[in-house]
Wavefront OBJ file of the C-alpha trace (Angstrom):
o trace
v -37.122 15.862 23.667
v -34.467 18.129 24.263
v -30.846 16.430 23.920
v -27.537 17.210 24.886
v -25.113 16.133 22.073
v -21.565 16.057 23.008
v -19.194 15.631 20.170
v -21.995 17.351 17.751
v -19.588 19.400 15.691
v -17.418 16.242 15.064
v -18.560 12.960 12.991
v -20.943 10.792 14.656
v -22.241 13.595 16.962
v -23.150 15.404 13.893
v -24.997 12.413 12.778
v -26.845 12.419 15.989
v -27.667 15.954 16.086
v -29.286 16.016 11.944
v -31.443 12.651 13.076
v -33.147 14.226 16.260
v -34.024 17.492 14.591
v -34.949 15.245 11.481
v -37.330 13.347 14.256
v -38.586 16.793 15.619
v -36.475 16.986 18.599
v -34.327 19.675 19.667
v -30.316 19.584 20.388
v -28.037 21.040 22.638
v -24.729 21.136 21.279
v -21.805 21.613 23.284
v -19.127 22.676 21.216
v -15.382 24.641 21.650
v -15.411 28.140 19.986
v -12.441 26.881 18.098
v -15.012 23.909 16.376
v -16.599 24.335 12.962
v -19.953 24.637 13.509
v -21.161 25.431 9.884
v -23.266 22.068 9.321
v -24.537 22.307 12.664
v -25.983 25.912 12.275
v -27.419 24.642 8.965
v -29.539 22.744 11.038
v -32.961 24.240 12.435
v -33.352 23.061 16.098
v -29.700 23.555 17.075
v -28.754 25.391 19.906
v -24.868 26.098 20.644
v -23.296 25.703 23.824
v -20.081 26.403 24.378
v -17.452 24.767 26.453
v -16.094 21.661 26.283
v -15.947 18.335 28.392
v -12.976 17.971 30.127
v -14.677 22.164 31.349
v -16.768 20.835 34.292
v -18.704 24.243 34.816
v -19.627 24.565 31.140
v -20.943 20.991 30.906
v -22.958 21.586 33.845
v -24.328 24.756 32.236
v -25.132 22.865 29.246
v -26.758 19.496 31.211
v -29.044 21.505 33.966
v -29.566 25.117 32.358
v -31.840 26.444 32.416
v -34.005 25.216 30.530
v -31.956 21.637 31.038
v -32.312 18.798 28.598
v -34.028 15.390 28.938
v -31.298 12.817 27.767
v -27.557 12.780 26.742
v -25.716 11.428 23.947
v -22.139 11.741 24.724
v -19.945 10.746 21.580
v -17.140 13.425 22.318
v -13.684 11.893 22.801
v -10.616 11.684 21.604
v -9.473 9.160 18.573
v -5.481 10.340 19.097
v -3.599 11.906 21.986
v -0.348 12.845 22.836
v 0.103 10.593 25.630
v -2.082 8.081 28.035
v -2.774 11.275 30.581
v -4.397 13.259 27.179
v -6.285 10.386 26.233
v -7.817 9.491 29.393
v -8.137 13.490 31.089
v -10.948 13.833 27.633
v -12.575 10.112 27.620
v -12.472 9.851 31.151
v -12.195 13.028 32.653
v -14.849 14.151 30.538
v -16.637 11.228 31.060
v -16.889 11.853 34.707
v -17.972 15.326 34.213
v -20.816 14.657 32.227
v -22.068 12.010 34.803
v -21.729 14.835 37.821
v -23.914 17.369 35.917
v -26.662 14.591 35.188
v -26.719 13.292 38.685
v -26.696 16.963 39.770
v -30.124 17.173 37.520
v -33.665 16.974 38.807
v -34.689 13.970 39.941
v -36.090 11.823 37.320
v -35.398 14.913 34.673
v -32.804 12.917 32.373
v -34.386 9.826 30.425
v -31.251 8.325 29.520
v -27.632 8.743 29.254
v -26.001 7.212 25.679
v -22.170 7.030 26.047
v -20.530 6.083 23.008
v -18.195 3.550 23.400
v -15.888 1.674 21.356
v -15.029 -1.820 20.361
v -11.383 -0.729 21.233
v -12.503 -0.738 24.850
v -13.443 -4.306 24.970
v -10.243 -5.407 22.433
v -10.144 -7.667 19.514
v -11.427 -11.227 18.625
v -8.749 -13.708 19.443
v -10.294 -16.867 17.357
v -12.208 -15.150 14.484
v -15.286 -15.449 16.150
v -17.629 -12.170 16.269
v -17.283 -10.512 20.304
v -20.258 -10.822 22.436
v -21.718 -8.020 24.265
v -20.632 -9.982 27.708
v -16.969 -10.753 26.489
v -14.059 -10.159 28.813
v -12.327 -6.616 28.191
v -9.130 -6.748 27.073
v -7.923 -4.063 25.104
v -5.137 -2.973 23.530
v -4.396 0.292 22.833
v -4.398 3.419 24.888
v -7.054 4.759 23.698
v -9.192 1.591 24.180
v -8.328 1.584 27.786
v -9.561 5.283 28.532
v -12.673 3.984 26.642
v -13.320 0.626 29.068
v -11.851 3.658 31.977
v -14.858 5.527 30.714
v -17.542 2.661 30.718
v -16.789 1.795 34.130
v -17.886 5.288 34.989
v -21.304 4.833 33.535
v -21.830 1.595 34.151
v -21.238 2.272 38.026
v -23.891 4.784 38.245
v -26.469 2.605 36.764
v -28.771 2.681 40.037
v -28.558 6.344 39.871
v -28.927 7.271 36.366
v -30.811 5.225 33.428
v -27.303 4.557 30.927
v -26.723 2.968 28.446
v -23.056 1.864 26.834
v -22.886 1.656 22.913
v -20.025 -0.077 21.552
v -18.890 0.429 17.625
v -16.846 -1.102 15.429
v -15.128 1.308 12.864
v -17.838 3.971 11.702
v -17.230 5.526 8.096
v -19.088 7.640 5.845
v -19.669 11.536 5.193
v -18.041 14.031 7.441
v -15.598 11.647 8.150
v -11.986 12.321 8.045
v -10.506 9.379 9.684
v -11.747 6.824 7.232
v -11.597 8.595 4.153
v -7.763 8.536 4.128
v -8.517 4.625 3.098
v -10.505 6.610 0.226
v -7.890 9.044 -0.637
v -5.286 6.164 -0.636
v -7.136 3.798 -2.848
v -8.110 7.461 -5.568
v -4.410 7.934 -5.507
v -4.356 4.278 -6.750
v -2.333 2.549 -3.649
v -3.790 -0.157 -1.582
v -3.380 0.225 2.292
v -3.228 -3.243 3.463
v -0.943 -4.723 5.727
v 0.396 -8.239 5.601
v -2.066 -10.111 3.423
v -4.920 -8.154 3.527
v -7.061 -11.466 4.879
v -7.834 -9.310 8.430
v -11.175 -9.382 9.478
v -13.668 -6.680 10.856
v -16.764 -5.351 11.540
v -17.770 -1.815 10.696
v -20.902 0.733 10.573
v -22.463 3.325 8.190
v -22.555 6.361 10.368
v -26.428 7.484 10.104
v -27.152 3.620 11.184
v -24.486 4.258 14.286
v -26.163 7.511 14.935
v -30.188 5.589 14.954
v -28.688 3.074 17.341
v -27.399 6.151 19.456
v -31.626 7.680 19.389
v -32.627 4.219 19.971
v -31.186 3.974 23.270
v -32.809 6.744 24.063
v -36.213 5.832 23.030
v -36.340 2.274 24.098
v -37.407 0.980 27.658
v -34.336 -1.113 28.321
v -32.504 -1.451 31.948
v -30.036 0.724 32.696
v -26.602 -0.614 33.271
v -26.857 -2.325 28.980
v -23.665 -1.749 26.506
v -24.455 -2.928 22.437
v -22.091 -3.769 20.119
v -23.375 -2.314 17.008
v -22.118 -2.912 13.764
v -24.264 -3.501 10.294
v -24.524 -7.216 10.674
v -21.438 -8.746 8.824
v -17.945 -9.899 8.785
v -15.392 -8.195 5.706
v -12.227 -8.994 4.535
v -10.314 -6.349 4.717
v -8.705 -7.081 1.115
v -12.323 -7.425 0.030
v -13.465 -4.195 1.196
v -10.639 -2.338 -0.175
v -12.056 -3.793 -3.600
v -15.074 -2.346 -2.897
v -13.422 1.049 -2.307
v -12.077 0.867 -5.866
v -15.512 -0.792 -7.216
v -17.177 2.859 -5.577
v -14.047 5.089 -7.112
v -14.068 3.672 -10.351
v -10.534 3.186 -10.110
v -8.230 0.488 -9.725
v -5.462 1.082 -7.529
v -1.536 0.246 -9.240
v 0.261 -0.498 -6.157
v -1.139 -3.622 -3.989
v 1.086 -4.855 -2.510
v 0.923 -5.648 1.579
v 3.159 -3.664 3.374
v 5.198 -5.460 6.141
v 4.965 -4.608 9.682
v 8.568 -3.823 10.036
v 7.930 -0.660 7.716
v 4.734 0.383 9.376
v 6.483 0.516 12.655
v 9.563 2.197 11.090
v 6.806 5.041 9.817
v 5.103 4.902 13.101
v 8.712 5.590 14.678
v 8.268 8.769 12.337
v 5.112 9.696 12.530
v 5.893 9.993 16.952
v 8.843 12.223 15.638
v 6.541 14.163 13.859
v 4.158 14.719 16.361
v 7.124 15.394 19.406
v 8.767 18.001 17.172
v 4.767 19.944 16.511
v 3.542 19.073 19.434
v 0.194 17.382 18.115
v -1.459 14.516 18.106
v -0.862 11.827 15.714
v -2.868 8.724 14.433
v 0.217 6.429 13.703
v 2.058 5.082 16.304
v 3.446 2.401 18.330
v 1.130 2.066 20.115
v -1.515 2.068 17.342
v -0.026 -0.906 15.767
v -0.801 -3.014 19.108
v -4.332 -2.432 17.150
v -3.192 -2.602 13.876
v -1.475 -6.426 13.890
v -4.909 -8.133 15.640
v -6.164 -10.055 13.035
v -10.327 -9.874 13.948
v -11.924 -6.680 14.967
v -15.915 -7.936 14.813
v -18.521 -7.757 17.139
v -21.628 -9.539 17.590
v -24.589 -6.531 17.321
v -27.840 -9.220 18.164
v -28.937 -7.542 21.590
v -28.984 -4.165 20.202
v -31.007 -5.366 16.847
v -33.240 -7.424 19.836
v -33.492 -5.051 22.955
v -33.278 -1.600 20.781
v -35.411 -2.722 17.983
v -33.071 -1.232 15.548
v -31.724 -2.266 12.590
v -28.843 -1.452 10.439
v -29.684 -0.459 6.885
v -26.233 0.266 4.936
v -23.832 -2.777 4.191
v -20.274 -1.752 3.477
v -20.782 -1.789 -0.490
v -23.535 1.012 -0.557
v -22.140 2.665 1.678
v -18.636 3.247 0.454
v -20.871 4.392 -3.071
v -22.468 6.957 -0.548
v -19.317 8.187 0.865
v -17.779 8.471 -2.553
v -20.281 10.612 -3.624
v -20.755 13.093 -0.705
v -16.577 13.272 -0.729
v -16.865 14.531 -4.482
v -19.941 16.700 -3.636
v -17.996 18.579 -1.092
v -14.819 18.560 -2.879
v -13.156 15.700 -0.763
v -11.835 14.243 -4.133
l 1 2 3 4 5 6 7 8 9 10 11 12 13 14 15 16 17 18 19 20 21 22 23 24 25 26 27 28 29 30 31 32 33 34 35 36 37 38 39 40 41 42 43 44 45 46 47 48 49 50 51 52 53 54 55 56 57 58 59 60 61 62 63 64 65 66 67 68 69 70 71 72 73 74 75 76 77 78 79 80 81 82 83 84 85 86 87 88 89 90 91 92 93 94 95 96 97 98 99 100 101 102 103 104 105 106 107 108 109 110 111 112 113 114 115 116 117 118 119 120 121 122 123 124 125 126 127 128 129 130 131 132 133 134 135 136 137 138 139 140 141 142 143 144 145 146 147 148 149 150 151 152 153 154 155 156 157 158 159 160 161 162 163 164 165 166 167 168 169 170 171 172 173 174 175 176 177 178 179 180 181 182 183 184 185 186 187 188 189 190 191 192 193 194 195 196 197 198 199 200 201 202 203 204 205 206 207 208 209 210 211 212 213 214 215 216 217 218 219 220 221 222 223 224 225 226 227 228 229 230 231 232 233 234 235 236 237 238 239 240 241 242 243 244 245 246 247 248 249 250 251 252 253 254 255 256 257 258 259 260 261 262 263 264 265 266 267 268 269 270 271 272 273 274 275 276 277 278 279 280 281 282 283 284 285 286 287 288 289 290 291 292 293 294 295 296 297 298 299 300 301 302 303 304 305 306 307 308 309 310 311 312 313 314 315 316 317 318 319 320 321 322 323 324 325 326 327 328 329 330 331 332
C-alpha cells in the first residue's frame, strides 16, 4: 500500500510511518518545510510532501498525485492553540480538507481513511467507570471539542468514504515531548500530582497506538466505526508516577500534591506568557477544565474484537522503554 501519513514528522505519525515501511509499505508524508524530518528520512520508503493541512491545494497534491495513495492516516493536529479559532481552523479545518481531496479521489481508489481522534473529544468518565465506544460526547476542553468538531466530519461521510475514528487515551513513549515533561519532573526529583494523586486514567504505548492506527486500515470493518484504544488497564495516577521513579532509578524529594488554587494561579501565568510571545501554551485555564476530572479511561474491547489487535506494552515496561530511548538520545 501506499499511505498518506499526516502528522508523520510529529509523535504518533512517526510511529505510523516506521510500522508501514517496517510492514513493506510505502508512506507519503506530508510535512511543513519548517518540520524536522531527520527520523523520517532515516527511513527507506519515505517520500516527503510538503504542505500542510489547514493548505487545501497541497493536501490535495499529496492525496490524488500523481501517483495518489491507497489509504490515509491522519494524526496531524494540534495539542495547544492560541485560541478556540487556532484549535479548530487545524483539527477541523484540516480535517475537512483532507476529506475533500479523498472524495475528490478515484472512485474506489482510497481503502480507508484513519482519523486519529482523542478521548478528549468524547470527555471524561463521570463515575469511575471505563467510557464505552457509544458514550455520549461531552467534552471539556477546547481542544476536545475541535476533536468531536472533527469526528463529525468523518463520520458524516461514511457512505462516501470507508472511515474509521480512533480514539486514544494519553499516548507516551519515544519521540515524545509532551509526556516526558512527567519524566523530566520526576529525574529532577519532584512529583507532579495534583490533589491526592488517586486520579484515574487510561493510557497507550505509542508503537501499540500506531498498530491500532494500520489495523484500521487492514481490517474489513464498516465504515462509519470510532475505537477507544488504550493498553487494557486502569492506573492510579500516584501509582504510575512510582513507576516513573521505579524506571529512573530515582526517588523524587518533593511529593507533595499541589492544590488547584496554585495550578490555576500558574496557568494565569503561563496565558501571560504565551500573550506576551505570542505562542501557544500547554497550561491554561482552560486546560485545567481537563486537569480537575478525576477518570480519564476508556473501554478499548471493540477495537481488540473488530480490529483484531492487541496492545502489547503495559505502563511499567513501557515507561523502562521510554527511559532508555530519552537517555539514548540525550533526553536526560
Amino acid at each position: 500500500m501506499r499511505v498518506l501519513v499526516t502528522g508523520a514528522s510529529g509523535f504518533l505519525g512517526s510511529h505510523v510511518a516506521e510500522q508501514l515501511v517496517q510492514q513493506g509499505h510505502s508512506v507519503v508524508a506530508l510535512v511543513r518545510r519548517s518540520s524536522d524530518t531527520r527520523f523520517l528520512s532515516s527511513l527507506r520508503g519515505v517520500e516527503l510532501a510538503y504542505g500542510a493541512v489547514e493548505d487545501a491545494e497541497s493536501v490535495r497534491r499529496a492525496v490524488v498525485g500523481p501517483p495518489g495513495v491507497d489509504a490515509i492516516v491522519h494524526s496531524a493536529g494540534l495539542v495547544k492553540a492560541r485560541d478556540e479559532a487556532e484549535f479548530f481552523r487545524i483539527n477541523v479545518d484540516g480535517t475537512r480538507n483532507l476529506l475533500d481531496a479523498a472524495k475528490a479521489a478515484p472512485a474506489g481508489a482510497i481503502r480507508r481513511f484513519v482519523f486519529v481522534s482523542s478521548l478528549a473529544a468524547i470527555g471524561p468518565s463521570q463515575d469511575g467507570r471505563p467510557i464505552a465506544a457509544d458514550a455520549r460526547p461531552a467534552p471539556v476542553t477546547r481542544y476536545g471539542r475541535s476533536k468531536l468538531e472533527a469526528e463529525r466530519l468523518v463520520l458524516a461521510e461514511k457512505g462516501a468514504l470507508p472511515v474509521v475514528v480512533m480514539r486514544p487515551p494519553m499516548i507516551y513513549g519515544p519521540r515524545d515531548q509532551e509526556s516526558f515533561a512527567f519524566f523530566q519532573s520526576v529525574a529532577r526529583r519532584f512529583l507532579p500530582m495534583l490533589g491526592d494523586g488517586r486520579n484515574t486514567l487510561s493510557v497507550i504505548y505509542a508503537s501499540d497506538a500506531a498498530a491500532a492506527c494500520i489495523r484500521a486500515i487492514e481490517s474489513d470493518v464498516p465504515s462509519g466505526r470510532a475505537y477507544f484504544i488504550d493498553d487494557g488497564s486502569v492506573y492510579v495516577w500516584r501509582d504510575m508516577l512510582a513507576d516513573v521513579e521505579a524506571a529512573l532509578g530515582a526517588r523524587a524529594l518533593v511529593r507533595l500534591g499541589v492544590p488547584f488554587s496554585l495550578v490555576r494561579g500558574a496557568a494565569l501565568a503561563s496565558e501571560g506568557l504565551g500573550r506576551l510571545t505570542g505562542k501557544a501554551v500547554m497550561l491554561t485555564r482552560d486546560k485545567l477544565n481537563e486537569l480537575s476530572a478525576s477518570h480519564w479511561v476508556c473501554d478499548s474491547s471493540d477495537a481488540r474484537r473488530e480490529l483484531g489487535w492487541a496492545p502489547e506494552v503495559s505502563w511499567a515496561e513501557g515507561t523502562r522503554r521510554a527511559v532508555a530511548w530519552y537517555r539514548e538520545h540525550g533526553w536526560l
